[in-house]
Structures are given as structure tokens and as C-alpha cells.
N, C-alpha and C positions, 0 to 999 in steps of 0.2 A: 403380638402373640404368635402370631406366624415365622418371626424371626427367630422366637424364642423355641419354637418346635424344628425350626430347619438348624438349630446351634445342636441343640439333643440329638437330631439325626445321624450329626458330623462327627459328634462325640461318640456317638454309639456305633456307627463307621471304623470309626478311626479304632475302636478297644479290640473291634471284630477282625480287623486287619490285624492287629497286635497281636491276639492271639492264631492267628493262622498261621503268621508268621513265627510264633515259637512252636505250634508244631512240628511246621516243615523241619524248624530246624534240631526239635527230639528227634525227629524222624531219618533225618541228614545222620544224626550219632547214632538210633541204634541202629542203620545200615554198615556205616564205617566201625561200629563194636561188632555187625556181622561177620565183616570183610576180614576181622582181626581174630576172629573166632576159627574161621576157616582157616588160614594161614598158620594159625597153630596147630589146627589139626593133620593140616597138611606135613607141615612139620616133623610131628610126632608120628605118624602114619610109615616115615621113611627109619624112621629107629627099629634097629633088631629088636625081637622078643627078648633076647638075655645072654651076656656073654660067658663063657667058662673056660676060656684059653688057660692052655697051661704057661704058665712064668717060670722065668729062669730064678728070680729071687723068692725066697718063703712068703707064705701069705697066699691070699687071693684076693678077687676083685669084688669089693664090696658096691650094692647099691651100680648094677650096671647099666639098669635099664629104667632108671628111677629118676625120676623129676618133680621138684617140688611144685606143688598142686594147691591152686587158691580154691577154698571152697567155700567159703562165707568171707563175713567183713574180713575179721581177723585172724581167720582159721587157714593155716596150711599144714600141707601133708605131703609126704614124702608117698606117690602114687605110680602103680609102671605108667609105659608108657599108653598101653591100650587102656587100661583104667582111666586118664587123662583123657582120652578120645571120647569116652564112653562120658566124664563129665560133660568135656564140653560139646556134648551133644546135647543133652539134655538143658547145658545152659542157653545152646542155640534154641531149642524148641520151647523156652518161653520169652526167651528173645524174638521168636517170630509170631509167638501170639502178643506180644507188646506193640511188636511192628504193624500187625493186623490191626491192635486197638486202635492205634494211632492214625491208621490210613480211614478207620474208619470216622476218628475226632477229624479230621482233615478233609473229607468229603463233606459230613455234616455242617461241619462252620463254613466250607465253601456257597454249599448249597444256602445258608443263612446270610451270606453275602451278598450272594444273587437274591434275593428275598426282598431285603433292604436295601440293595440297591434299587429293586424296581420299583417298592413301595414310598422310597425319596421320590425317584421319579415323576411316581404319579402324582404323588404330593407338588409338586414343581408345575406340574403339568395344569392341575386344579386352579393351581395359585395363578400364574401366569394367565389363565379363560376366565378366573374369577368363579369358577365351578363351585358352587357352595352346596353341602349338603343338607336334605332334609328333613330334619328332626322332629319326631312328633313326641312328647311325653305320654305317656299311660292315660292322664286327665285327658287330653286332647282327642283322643284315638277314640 
């Protein structure tokens, strides 16, 4: 029965580790979707306001300061370029509150690790002294 309880532990070790491990690594992308958020904004932060030179040939300059702009699944838009900043600003700041949740799911499971690790432990510890617990039922008492 004791084998059978230290196999469950292992198992339940081993899911605990699983998932911390795909935290880390949502956590790994949306820092590097951070890293690529910024870089675009950096980007778009060096583009002029809007051009209006004059040309030697008829016409003018359409669309000079205009960059097409993901703003849902399947939705773009043709936005200037401070518009674009101004998105992905707002993209970052719930980016950084996913980031938050995340650090927070990554502490908690760790903290659950350490938990179960120690409660294997002692479990091991019991087994190995032969420490048996006390049990009295309701009748008894």
C-alpha cells in the first residue's frame, strides 16, 4: 500500500513539474512578444509625423506616414504611425498584466513543489522509522 502511495506521489511530482515547466516557458514568449512589441515601437517612434514635399512629377504622396496595423485576429488597418505606438502600447499593458498573471501561476506551482516535495519527504522519512500514525475513530474516542 505504501508503494502504491509513493507511485501517486511520483505521478503527481512529475504533472507538478510539467506544468511549471510550461509556464516558464508561456512566460519565456510573452517576454520575447514583449521584447518585439518594443522594437516596433521603437521603430515606429523614428518615422516623421507626415510628408508633403513638393515633386517634380503631377500627383502627391499618398499614405506617407501610414503603416498597416494588426488589431485583432483578422483585422488590419491602415494607421499613422503615432496611432500604431498608441496601439501597441495598450497591447503591451495587457501583455504585462498576462505577464504578471503568469509570474504569479509560476510562484504558486513552485511554492506547491516545495510542498510536495517536503510532504514526500516526510512520508519517506515515516516509512524508513516505521512511524505509524495514530488513529482513533469517533466510537473509540
Amino acid at each position: 500500500m505504501a508503494a502504491l502511495g509513493m507511485m501517486a506521489e511520483a505521478a503527481n511530482a512529475r504533472l507538478l513539474h510539467e506544468r511549471v515547466e510550461g509556464v516558464r516557458e508561456q512566460l519565456a514568449q510573452l517576454q520575447n512578444q514583449e521584447e518585439r512589441y518594443d522594437a516596433v515601437a521603437e521603430t515606429l517612434n523614428e518615422l516623421p509625423d507626415g510628408l508633403s514635399h513638393l515633386v517634380i512629377a503631377p500627383g502627391k504622396i499618398v499614405r506617407s506616414n501610414e503603416v498597416l496595423a494588426h488589431l485583432e485576429d483578422d483585422v488590419f488597418s491602415w494607421r499613422s504611425a503615432t496611432q500604431d505606438v498608441e496601439i501597441i502600447a495598450s497591447k503591451q499593458e495587457v501583455l504585462r498584466q498576462q505577464l504578471e498573471t503568469q509570474g504569479e501561476n509560476l510562484r504558486e506551482l513552485e511554492a506547491m513543489t516545495t510542498h510536495v516535495g517536503s510532504v514526500a519527504q516526510r512520508q519517506k522519512m515515516y516509512e524508513t522509522e516505521n512511524i505509524s500514525e495514530i488513529r482513533e475513530t469517533e466510537v473509540e474516542s
